[in-house]
C-alpha positions as CSV (number, residue, x, y, z in Angstrom):
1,X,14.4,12.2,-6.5
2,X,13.4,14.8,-9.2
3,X,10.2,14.0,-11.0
4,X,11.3,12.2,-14.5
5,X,9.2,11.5,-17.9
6,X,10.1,8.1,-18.3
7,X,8.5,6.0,-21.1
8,X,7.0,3.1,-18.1
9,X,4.7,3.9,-14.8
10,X,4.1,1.1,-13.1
11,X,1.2,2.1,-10.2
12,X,0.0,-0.9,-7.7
13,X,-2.7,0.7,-5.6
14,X,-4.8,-1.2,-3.4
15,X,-7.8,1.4,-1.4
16,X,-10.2,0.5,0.8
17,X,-12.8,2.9,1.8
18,X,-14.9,3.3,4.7
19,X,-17.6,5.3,5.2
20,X,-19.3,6.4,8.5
21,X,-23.3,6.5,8.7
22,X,-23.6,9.4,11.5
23,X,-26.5,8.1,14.2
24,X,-29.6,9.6,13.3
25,X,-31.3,9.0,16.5
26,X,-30.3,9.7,20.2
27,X,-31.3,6.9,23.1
28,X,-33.5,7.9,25.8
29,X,-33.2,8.2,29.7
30,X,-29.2,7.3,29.2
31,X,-27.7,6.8,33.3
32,X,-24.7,5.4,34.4
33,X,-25.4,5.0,38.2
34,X,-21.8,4.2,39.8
35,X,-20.4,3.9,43.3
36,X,-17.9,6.0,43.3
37,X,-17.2,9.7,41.6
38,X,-13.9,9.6,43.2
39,X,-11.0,10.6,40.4
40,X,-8.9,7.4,40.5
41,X,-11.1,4.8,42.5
42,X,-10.5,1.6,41.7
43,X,-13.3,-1.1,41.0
44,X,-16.1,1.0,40.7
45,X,-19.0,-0.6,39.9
46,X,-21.3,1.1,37.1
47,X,-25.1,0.4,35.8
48,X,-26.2,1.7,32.6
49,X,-29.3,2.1,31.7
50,X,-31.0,3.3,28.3
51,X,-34.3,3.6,26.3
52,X,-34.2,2.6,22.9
53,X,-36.2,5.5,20.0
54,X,-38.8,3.7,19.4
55,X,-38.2,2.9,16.1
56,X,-35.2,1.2,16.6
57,X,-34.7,-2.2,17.2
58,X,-31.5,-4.0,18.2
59,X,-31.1,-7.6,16.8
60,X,-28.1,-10.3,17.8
61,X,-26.2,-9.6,15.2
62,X,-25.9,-5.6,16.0
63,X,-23.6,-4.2,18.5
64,X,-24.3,-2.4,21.8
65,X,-20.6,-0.1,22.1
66,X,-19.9,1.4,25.8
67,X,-17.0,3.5,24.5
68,X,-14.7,4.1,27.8
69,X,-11.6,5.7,26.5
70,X,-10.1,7.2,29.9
71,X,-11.1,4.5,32.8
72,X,-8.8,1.8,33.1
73,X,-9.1,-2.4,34.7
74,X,-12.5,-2.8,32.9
75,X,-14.1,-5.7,34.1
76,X,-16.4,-7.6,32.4
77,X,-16.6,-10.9,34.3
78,X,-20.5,-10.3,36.0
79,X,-22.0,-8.8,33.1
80,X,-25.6,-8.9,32.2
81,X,-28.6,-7.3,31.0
82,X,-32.1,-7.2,31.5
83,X,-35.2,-5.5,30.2
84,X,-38.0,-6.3,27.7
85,X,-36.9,-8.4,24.8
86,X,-38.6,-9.9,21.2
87,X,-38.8,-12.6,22.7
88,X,-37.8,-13.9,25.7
89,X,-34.8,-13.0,27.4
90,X,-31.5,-13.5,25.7
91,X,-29.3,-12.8,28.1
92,X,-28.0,-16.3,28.7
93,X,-26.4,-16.0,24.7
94,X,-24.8,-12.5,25.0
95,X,-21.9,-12.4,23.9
96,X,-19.5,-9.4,25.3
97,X,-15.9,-8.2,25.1
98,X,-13.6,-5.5,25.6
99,X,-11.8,-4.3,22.4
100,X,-8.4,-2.8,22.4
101,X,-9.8,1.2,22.4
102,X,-11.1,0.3,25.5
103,X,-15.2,-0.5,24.8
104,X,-17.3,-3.0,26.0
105,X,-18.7,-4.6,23.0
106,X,-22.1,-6.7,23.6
107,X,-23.5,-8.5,20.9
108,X,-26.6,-11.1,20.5
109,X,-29.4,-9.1,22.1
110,X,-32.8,-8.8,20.9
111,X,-34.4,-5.2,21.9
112,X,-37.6,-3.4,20.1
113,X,-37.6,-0.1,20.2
114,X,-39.1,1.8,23.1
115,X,-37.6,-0.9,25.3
116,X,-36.1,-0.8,28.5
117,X,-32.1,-2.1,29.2
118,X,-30.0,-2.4,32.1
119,X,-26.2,-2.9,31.7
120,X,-24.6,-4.6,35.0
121,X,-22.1,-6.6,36.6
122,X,-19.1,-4.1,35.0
123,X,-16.3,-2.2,37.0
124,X,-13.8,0.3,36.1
125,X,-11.1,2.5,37.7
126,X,-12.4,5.9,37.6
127,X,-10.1,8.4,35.4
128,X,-8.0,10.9,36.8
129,X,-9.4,14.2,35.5
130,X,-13.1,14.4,35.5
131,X,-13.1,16.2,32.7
132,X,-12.4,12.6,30.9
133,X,-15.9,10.9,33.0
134,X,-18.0,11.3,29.7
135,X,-18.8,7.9,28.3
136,X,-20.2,7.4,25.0
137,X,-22.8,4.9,24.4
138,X,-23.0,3.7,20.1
139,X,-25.7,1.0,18.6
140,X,-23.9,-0.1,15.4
141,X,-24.4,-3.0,13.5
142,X,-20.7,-3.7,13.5
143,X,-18.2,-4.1,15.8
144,X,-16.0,-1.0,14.8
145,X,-18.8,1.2,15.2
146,X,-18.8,2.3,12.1
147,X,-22.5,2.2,10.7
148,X,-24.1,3.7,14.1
149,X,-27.7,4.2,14.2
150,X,-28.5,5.5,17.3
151,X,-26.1,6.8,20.3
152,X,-25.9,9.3,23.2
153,X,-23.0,11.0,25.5
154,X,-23.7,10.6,29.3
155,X,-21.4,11.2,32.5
156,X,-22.1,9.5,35.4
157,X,-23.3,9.9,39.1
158,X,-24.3,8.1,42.2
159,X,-27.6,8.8,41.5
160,X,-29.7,9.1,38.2
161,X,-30.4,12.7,39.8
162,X,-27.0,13.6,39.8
163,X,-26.2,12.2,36.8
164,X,-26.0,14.8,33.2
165,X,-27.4,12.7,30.4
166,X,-26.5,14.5,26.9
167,X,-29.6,14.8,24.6
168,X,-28.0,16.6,21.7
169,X,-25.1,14.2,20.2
170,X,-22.0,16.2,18.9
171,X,-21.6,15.0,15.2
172,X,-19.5,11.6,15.4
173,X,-16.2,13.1,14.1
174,X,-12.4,13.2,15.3
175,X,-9.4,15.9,15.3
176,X,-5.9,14.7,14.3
177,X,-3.1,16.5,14.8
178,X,0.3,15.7,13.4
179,X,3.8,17.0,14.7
180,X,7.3,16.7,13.6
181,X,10.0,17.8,11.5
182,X,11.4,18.2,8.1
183,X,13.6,20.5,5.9
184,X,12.6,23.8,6.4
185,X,11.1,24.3,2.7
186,X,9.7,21.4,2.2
187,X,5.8,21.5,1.7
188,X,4.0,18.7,3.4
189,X,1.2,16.8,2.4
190,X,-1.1,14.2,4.1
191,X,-2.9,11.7,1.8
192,X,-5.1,8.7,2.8
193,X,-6.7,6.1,-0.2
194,X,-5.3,9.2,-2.5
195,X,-7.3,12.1,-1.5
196,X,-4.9,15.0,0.3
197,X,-6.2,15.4,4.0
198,X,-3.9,17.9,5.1
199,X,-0.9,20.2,4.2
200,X,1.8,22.6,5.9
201,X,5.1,23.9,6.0
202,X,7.8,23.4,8.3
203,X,9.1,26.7,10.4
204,X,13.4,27.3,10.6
205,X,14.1,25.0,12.6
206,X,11.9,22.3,10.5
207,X,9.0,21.4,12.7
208,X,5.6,21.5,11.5
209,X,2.1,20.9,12.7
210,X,-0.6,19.8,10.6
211,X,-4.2,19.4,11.6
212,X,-7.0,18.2,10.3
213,X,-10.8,18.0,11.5
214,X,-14.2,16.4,10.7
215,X,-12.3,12.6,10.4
216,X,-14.3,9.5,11.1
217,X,-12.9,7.6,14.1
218,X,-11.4,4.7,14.2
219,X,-8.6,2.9,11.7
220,X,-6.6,5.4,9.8
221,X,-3.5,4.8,7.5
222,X,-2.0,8.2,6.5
223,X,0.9,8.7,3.7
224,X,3.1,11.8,4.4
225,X,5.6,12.9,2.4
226,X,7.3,16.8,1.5
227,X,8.4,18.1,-1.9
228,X,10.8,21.1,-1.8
229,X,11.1,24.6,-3.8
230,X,13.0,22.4,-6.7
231,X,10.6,19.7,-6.8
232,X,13.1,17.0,-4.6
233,X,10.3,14.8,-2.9
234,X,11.7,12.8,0.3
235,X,10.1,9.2,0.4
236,X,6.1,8.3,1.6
237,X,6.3,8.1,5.2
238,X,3.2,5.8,6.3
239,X,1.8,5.8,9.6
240,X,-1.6,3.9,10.9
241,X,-3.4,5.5,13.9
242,X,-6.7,4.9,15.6
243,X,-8.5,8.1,16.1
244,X,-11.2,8.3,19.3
245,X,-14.3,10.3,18.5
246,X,-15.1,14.1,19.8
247,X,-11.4,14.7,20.9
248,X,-8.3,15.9,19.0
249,X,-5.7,12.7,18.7
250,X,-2.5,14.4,18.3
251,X,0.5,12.0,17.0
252,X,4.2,13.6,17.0
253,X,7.7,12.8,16.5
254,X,7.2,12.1,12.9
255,X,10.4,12.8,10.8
256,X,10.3,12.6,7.0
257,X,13.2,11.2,5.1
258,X,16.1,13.3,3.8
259,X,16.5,14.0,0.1
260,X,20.0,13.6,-1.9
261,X,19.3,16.4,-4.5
262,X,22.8,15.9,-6.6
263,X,25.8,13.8,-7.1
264,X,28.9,15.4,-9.1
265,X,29.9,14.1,-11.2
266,X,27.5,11.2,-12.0
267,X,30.3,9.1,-13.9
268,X,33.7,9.1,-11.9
269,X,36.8,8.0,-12.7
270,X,38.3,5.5,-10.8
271,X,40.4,7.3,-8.4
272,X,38.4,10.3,-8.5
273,X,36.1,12.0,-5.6
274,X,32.5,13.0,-5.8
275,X,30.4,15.2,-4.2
276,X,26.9,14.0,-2.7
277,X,24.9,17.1,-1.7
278,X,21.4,16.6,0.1
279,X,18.7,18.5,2.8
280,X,16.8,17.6,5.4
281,X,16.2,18.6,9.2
282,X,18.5,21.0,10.2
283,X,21.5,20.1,12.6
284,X,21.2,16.2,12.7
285,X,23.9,13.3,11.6
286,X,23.2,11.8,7.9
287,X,24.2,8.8,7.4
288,X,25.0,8.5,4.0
289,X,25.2,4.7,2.2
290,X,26.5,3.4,-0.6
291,X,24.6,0.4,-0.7
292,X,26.0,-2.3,-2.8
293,X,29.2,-2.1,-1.2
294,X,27.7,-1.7,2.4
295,X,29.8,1.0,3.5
296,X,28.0,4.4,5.4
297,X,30.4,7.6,5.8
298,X,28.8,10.0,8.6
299,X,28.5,14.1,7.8
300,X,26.1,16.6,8.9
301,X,23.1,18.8,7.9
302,X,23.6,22.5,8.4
303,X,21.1,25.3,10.5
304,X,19.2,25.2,7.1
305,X,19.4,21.6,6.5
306,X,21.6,21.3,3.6
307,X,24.8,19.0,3.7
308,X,27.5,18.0,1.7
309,X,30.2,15.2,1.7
310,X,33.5,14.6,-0.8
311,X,34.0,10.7,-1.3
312,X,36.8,9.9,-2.1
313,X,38.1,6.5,-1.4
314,X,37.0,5.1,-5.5
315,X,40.6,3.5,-6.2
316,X,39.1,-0.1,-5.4
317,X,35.6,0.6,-6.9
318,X,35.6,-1.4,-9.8
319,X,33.6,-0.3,-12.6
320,X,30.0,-0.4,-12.8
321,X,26.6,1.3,-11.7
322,X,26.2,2.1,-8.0
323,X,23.5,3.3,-5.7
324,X,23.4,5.4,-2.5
325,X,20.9,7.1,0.1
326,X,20.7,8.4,3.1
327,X,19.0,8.7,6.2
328,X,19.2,10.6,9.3
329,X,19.5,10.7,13.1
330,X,18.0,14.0,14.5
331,X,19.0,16.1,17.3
332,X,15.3,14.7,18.9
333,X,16.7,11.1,19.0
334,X,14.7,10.3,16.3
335,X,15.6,8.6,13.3
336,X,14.4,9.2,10.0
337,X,13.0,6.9,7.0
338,X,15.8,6.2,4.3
339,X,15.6,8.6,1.4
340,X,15.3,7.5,-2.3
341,X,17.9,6.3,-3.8
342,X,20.4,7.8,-6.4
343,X,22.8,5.8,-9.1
344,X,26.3,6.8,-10.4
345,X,28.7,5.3,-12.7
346,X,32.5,4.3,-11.6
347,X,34.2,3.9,-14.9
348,X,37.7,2.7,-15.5
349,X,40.9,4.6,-15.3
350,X,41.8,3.1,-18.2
351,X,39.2,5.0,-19.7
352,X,36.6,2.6,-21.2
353,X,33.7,3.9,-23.1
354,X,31.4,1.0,-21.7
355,X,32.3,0.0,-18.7
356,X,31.4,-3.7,-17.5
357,X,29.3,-4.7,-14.9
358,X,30.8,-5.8,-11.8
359,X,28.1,-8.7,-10.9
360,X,25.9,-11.0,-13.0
361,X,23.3,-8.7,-14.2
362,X,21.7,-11.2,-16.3
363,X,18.2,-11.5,-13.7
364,X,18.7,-7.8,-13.8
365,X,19.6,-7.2,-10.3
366,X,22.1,-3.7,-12.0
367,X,23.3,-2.7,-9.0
368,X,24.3,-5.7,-7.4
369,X,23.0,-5.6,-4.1
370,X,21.4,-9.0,-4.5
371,X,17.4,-8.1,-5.2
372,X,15.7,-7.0,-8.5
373,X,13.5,-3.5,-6.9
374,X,12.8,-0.3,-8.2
375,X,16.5,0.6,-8.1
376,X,17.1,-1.9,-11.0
377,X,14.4,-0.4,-13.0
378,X,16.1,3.2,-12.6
379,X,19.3,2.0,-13.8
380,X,17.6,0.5,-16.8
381,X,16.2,3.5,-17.3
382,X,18.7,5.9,-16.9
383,X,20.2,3.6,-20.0
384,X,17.0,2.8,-22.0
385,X,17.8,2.8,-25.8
386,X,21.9,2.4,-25.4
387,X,24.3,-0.5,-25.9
388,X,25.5,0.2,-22.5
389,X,26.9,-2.8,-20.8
390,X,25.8,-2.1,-17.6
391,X,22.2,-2.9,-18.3
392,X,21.6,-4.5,-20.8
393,X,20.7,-7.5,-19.5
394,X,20.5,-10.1,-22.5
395,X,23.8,-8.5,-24.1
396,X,22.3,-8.4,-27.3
397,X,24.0,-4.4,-27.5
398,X,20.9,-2.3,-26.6
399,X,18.6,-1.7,-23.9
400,X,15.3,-2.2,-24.1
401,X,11.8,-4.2,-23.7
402,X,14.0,-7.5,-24.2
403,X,15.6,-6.3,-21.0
404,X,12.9,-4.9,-19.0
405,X,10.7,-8.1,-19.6
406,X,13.8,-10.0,-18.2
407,X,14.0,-7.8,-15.6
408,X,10.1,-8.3,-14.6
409,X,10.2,-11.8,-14.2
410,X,12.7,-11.6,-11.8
411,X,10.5,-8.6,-10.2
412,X,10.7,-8.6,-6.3
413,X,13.1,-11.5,-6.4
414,X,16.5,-12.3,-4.3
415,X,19.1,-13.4,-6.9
């Protein structure tokens, strides 16, 4: 949809933000003593054991994080821990876990710094490549590892002479690489809680690959979208991802929406054709929909992505304002997100000036598909300041904030 001047923006934006305090101190004499080095073993038994700095203290409401990304069958059932404590030994109150990124999460410990801890009792299925044996261990005081205050990298061995325990930390950051395709000239940008993370273009045959570096790990919500060379944007694609630290997490298949850039004319005659013209990846099916009468009609995009399909069949259209997009299935099997919509007019062969409605608009649902959405509200637009019949709302012979404020009440609402 081209980029309008329209006399209302309406913007509901909801951002939360997180921040990442990088560990400013690495633990001491990190070992992971295990019984087997074997790539694939199952049940292998591990013990971790770690010096806290010695200003750093854990209490039970911090969070000891053995991040495990590549083993697999983590058991936690015989867990425990032992060592110098505040006071006492909590152990009999920890509290422990496996989350869905694969750590162990322990929890209600008390540990001064300079201290001592064994981890025990835990088994895992070695990974495959030893290239993935690096384990990550992060003192946070949240579950999500988020605020960390102290860490360290180790890999393991069958001995704590074998075993490579990492005294410089790489700074706590992730790689995220995504991959897919849109129309060839559309430029791409990657936004998260408004800020633009990443751009790129798209090669011939529409695939592009975007990367972007020094991301916190964890939770990510990303909004893609691509504007072309005449300012056509395709819809916000979101996608959430969870990111794993010191690696590049590469997501693919992503496929942006396709764009209707015309229809000709806008106001037909009954009886008349139109032409709907539109981009997007090159060589897939579009599925174009006209979508208060729930009808699709099939065509496809060219080697550069454009397409272009004459409707004809209007005779039985009865007069009034109707909406269509699009969407596509690609030659990858992979569908696309529905494009924004687009309105015409069918007008009477009779030749009316001010053609009627053909539903009840009087909620303000315009183009009759039986909700009052943004679709509405372009219709409105498109009329604002006319005696147009087809929306205005309260038939009082012109459109305006009479009508809108109609229409807003009945915001977001089936009808």
């Amino acid at each position: 949809m081209k980029i309008f001047r329209i006399s209302f923006i309406f913007v509901l934006a909801f951002c939360l933000v997180f921040s990442k305090v990088y560990a400013s101190e690495i633990v001491q004499n990190l070992y992971d003593v295990v019984t087997s080095l074997s790539p694939g073993d199952i049940s292998v038994q591990h013990e971790l054991t770690f010096t806290l700095p010695s200003d750093v203290n854990i209490s039970p409401s911090d969070y000891v994080i053995l991040e495990m990304p590549y083993y697999g069958n983590i058991n936690i059932s015989n867990i425990g821990v032992s060592g110098s404590f505040v006071y006492g030994n909590p152990a009999n109150g920890l509290v422990s876990s496996v989350n869905q990124q694969n750590d162990i999460v322990l929890t209600n410990l008390s540990i001064v710094g300079g201290q001592s801890i064994t981890i025990t009792g835990f088994e895992a299925t070695n990974p495959y490549n030893q290239a993935d044996y690096t384990e990550t261990l992060v003192l946070s005081s949240d579950s999500q590892g988020v605020n960390v205050f102290a860490s360290g990298l180790v890999n393991p061995g069958e001995t704590k002479s074998g075993i490579e325990s990492v005294v410089s930390v790489e700074p706590y950051l992730s790689t995220v690489v995504l991959e897919g395709y849109a129309y060839p000239t559309d430029f791409i940008t990657v936004d998260e809680n408004g800020a633009t993370l990443g751009t790129g273009t798209p090669n011939g045959t529409g695939y592009f690959k975007i990367e972007m570096t020094g991301l916190n790990p964890g939770n990510h919500t990303f909004s893609i979208y691509g504007i072309d060379n005449q300012n056509f944007l395709t819809t916000t694609l979101t996608e959430s991802y969870y990111l794993l630290p010191y690696q590049t997490n590469t997501f693919n298949n992503i496929i942006l929406s396709p764009i209707i850039t015309g229809v000709s004319p806008t106001q037909i005659t009954q009886g008349n054709s139109f032409t709907i013209t539109g981009e997007g990846v090159p060589n897939s099916n579009v599925e174009i929909n006209l979508v208060s009468q729930g009808i699709e009609v099939p065509t496809t995009s060219d080697n550069n992505g454009n397409f272009v399909y004459t409707y004809t069949q209007t005779s039985n259209m009865l007069p009034g304002v109707y909406t269509l997009d699009a969407y596509l299935n690609t030659q990858y099997s992979l569908p696309s997100p529905t494009s924004s919509t687009v309105n015409f007019t069918i007008v009477s062969a009779g030749g009316s000036s001010n053609p009627q409605p053909n539903c009840d608009i009087s909620k303000g649902d315009l183009n009759c598909d039986g909700i009052v959405n943004i679709s509405d509200f372009s219709i409105l637009v498109y009329y604002w300041g006319s005696n147009s019949s087809l929306a205005d709302i309260n038939h009082d012979g012109i459109v305006n904030i009479l009508d809108f404020s109609i229409m807003m009440y009945y915001w977001g609402k089936s009808v």
